[in-house]
C-alpha positions as CSV (number, residue, x, y, z in Angstrom):
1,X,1.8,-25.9,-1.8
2,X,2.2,-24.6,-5.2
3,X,1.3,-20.6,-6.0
4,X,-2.4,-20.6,-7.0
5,X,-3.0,-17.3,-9.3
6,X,-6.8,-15.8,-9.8
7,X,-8.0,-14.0,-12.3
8,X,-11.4,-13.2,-11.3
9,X,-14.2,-13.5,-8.5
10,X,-15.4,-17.1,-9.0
11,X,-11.6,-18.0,-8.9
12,X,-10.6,-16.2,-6.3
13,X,-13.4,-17.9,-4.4
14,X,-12.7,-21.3,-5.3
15,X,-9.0,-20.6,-4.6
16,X,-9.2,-19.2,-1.2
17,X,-10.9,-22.7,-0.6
18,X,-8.1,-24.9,-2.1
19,X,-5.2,-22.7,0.0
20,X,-6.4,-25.2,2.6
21,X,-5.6,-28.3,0.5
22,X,-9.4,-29.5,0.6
23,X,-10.1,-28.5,-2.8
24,X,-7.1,-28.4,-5.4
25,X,-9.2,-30.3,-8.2
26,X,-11.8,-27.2,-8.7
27,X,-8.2,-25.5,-10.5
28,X,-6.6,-25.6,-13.6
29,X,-3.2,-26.1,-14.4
30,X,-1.0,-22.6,-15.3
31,X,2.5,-23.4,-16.2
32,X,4.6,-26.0,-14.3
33,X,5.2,-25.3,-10.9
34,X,2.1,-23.3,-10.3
35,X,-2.0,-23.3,-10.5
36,X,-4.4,-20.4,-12.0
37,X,-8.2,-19.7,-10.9
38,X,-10.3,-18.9,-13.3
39,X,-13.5,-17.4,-11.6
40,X,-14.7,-15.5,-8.7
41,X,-17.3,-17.1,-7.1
42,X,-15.9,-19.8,-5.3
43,X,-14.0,-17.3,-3.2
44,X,-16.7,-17.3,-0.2
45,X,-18.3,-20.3,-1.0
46,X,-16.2,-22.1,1.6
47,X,-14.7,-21.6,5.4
48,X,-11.1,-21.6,5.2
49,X,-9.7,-23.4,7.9
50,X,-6.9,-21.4,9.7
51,X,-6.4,-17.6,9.4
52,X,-5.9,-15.6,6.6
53,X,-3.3,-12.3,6.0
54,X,-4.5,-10.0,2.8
55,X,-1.2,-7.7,1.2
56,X,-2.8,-5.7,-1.0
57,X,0.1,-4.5,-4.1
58,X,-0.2,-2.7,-7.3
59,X,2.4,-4.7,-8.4
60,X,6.0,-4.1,-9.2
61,X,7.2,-5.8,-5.8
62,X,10.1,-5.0,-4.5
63,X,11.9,-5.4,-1.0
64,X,9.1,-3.5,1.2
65,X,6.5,-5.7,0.0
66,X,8.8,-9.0,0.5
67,X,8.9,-7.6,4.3
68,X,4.6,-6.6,4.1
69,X,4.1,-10.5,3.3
70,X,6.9,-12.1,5.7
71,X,4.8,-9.9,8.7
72,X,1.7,-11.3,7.3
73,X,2.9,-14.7,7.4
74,X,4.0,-14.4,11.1
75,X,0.6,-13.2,11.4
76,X,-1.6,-16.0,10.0
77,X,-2.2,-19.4,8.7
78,X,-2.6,-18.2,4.8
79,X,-1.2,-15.1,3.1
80,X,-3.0,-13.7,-0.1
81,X,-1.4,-11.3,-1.8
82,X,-3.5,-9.0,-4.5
83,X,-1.7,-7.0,-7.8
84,X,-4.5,-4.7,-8.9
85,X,-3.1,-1.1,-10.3
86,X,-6.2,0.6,-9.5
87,X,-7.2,3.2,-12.2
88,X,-9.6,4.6,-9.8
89,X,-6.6,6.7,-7.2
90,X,-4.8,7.9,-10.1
91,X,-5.8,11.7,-11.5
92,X,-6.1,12.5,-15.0
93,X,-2.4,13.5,-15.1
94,X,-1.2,10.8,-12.9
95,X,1.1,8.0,-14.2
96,X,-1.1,5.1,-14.7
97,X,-0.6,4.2,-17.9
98,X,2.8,4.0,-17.3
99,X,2.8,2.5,-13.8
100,X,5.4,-0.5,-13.8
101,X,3.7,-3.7,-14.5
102,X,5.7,-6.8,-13.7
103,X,3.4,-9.6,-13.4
104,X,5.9,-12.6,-13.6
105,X,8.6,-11.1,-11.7
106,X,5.7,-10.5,-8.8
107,X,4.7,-13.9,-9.1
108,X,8.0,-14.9,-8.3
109,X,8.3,-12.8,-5.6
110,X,5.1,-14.5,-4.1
111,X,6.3,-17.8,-4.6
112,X,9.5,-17.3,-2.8
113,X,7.9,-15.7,0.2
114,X,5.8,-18.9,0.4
115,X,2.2,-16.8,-0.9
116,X,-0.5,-19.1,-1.5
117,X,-2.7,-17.2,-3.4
118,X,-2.4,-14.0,-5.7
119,X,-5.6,-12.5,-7.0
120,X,-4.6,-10.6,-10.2
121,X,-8.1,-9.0,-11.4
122,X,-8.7,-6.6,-14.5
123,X,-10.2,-3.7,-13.9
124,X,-13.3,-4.7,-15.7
125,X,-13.5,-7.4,-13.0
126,X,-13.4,-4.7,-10.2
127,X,-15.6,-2.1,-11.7
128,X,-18.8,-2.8,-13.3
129,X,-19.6,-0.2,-16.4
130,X,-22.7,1.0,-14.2
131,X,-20.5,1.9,-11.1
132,X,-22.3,4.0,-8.9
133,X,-21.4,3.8,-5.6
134,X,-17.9,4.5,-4.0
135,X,-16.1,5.2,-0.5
136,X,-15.6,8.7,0.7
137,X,-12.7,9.5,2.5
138,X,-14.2,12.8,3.9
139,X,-12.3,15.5,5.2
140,X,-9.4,13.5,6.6
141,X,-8.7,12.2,2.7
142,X,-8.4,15.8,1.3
143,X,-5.8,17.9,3.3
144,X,-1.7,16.8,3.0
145,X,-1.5,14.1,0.6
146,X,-4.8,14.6,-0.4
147,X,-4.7,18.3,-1.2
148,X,-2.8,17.4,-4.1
149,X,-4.7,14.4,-5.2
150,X,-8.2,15.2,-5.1
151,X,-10.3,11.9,-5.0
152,X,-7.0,9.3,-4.6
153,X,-7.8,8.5,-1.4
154,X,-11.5,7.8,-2.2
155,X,-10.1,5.7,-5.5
156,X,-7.8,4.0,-2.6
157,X,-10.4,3.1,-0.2
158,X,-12.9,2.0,-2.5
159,X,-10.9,-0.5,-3.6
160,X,-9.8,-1.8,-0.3
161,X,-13.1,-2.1,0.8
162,X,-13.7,-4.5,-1.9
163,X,-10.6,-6.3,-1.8
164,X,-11.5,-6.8,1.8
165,X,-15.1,-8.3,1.2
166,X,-13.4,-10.5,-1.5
167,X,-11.0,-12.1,0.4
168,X,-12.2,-11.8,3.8
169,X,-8.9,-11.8,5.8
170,X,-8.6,-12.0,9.4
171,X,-5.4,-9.7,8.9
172,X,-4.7,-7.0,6.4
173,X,-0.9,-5.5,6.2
174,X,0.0,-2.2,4.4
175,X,3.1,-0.2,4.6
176,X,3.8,2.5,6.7
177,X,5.7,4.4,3.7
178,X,2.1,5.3,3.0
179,X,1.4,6.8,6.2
180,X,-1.8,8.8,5.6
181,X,-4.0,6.1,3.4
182,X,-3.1,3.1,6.6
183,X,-4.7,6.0,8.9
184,X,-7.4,6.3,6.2
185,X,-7.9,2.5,6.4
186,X,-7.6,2.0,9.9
187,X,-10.4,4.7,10.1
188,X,-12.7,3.3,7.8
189,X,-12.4,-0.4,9.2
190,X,-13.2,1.5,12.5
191,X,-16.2,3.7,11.2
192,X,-17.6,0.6,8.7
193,X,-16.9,-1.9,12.0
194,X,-14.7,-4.6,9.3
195,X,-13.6,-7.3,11.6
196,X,-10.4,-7.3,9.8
197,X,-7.1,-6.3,11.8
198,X,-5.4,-3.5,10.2
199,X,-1.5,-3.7,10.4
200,X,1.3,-1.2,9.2
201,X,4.7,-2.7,8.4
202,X,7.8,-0.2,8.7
203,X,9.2,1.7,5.5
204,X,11.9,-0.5,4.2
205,X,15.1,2.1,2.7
206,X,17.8,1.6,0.9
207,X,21.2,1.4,2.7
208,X,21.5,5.6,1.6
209,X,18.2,6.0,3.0
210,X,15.9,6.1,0.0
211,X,12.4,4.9,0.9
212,X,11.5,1.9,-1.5
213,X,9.1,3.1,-3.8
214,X,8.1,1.1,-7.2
215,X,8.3,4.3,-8.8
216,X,12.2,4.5,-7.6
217,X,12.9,2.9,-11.4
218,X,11.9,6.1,-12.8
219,X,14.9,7.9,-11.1
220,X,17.9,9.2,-13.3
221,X,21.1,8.7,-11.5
222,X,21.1,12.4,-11.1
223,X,17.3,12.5,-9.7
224,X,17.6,9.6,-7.2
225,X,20.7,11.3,-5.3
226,X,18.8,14.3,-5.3
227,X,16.0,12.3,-3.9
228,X,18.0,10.9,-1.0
229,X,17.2,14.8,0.7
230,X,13.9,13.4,1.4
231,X,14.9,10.7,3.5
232,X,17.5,13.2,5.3
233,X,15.1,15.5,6.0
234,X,13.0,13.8,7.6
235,X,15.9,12.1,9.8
236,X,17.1,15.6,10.6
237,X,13.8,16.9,11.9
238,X,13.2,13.5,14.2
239,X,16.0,14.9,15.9
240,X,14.2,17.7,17.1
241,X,11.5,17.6,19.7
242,X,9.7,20.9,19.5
243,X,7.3,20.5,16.4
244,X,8.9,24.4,14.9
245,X,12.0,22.6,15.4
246,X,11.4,19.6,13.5
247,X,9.9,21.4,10.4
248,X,12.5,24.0,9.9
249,X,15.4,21.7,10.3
250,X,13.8,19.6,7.6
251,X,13.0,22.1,5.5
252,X,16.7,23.4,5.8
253,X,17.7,19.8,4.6
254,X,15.2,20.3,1.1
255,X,15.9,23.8,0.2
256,X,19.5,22.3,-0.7
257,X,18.5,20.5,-3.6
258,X,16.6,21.4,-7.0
259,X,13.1,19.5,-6.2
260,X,9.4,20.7,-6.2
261,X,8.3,20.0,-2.6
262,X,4.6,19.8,-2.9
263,X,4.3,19.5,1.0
264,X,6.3,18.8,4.5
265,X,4.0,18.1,7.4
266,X,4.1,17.2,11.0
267,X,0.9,15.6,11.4
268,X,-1.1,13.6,14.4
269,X,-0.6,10.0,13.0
270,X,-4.5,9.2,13.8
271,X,-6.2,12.4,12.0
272,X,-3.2,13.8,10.2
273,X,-4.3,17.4,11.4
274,X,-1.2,19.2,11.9
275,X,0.7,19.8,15.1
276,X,1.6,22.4,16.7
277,X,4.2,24.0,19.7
278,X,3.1,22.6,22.6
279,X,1.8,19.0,21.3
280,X,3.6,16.0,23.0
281,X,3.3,12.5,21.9
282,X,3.9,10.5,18.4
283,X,3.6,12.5,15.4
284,X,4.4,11.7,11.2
285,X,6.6,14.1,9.6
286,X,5.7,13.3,6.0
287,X,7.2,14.9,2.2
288,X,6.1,15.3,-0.9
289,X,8.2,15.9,-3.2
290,X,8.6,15.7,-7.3
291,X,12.1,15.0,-8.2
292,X,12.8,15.3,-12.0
293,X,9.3,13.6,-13.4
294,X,8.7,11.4,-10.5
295,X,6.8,12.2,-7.2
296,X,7.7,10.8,-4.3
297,X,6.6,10.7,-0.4
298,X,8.1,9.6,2.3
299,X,7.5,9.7,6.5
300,X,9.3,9.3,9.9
301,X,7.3,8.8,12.7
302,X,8.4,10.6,15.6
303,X,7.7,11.5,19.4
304,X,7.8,15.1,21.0
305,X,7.9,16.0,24.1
């Protein structure tokens, strides 16, 4: 079946309806080899017969998100993918106006990995002018990550939440390169009881190690070999097993190289509280880090003993 591509809710609607081939004539013709949905309504009008896997992307898809929809595919019946850079989880000094936008090169991404839908909304689509009402993270969105982003993980949730009511997937995947917002999401679909399974798909690297990030294309050549001491920090401190252990032999690892490490944590992977001596079981050792211009994170999950 060809790509079908919606643009807003009534689209969507009637798209997620035709991904079953029962209702291709509610579309409109978009280029060649490909369909586009023009409203949004039409999105929960109908059951879709089979399951259906939700990837939800800012865009700018690169290998980890090729491996995100090939899991979602094993998974279920229909993937959707979504591209949505969502102004609402970036601060005011963040990089969203330049955040890499690559709408045609995604769509061909999609197609390739045999994605049925992509909903591509604008932000006016998403957010009313007389928005009011939001997620709240709580206290579990404002320490490691979210000490330095005050309100991301609020802006992240929020949108999931709707993406989720929008799509209404059986499955949703997200990477595990963004360690702390799946917890957030696996917490919220737990507290909000979503009937949605919540899957994390491993950090796809680089054969030096680098964690795939769409923000990698920032990199100078000098920047992203400094970068790789992210990657082998964090494989330096998995070999440890005491949690002091693992933290200083990462930290060793970053002091090498001219970056501005916001944070390095060794966190439990459910509440992302730090861990001390004497905790056994699986942890997240996670960085932050701004190399050059560009901010990066990264994780290893680990288990002590």
């Amino acid at each position: 079946m060809d790509l079908i591509v919606a643009h807003d809710r009534a689209e969507l609607a009637k798209a997620r309806e035709a991904i079953t081939a029962k209702g291709r004539d509610l579309l409109t013709p978009r280029g060649r080899d490909h369909l586009t949905a023009r409203d949004r309504e039409g999105l929960t009008e109908e059951h879709v017969d089979g399951t259906v896997a939700l990837v939800p992307t800012m865009g700018a898809l690169h290998e980890g998100h090729r491996s995100l929809i090939r899991q979602a595919r094993e998974r279920a019946d229909h993937v959707v993918v979504s591209v949505f850079v969502n102004p609402l989880q970036f601060g005011p000094n963040e990089d969203f106006s330049r955040y890499p936008r690559t709408f045609d090169a995604d769509l061909e991404v999609c197609r390739a990995e045999g994605v049925q839908l992509v909903f591509a909304p604008a932000a006016d689509e998403m957010y009313g002018p007389d928005r009011q009402v939001s997620v709240s993270a709580g206290q579990m969105g404002r320490i490691v990550e979210g000490a330095f982003r005050p309100g991301h993980f609020d802006g992240v949730l929020t949108i999931v939440l709707k993406l989720l009511h929008l799509v209404q997937p059986d499955v949703a995947v997200f990477g595990q390169k963004d360690a702390q917002q799946l917890a957030l999401i696996r917490r919220m679909a737990a507290d909000l009881d979503l009937p949605i399974e919540i899957v994390g798909g491993p950090t796809v690297r680089e054969a030096d190690g680098l964690a795939l990030s769409s923000r990698n294309r920032y990199l100078s050549p000098e920047d992203r070999q400094n970068a790789l001491a992210l990657s082998r920090a964090l494989f330096a401190g998995a070999e440890e097993r005491a949690p002091s252990a693992v933290v200083r032999a990462a930290r060793a690892v970053l002091d090498q190289v001219p970056i501005e490490v916001d944070y390095l944590a060794l966190v439990d992977p459910a509440t992302f509280t730090e861990v001390k001596d004497g905790y056994a079981g699986e942890a997240v050792l996670a960085v932050a880090a701004r190399v050059g211009t560009t901010r990066l994170i990264d994780n290893v999950v680990l288990t002590l003993v």
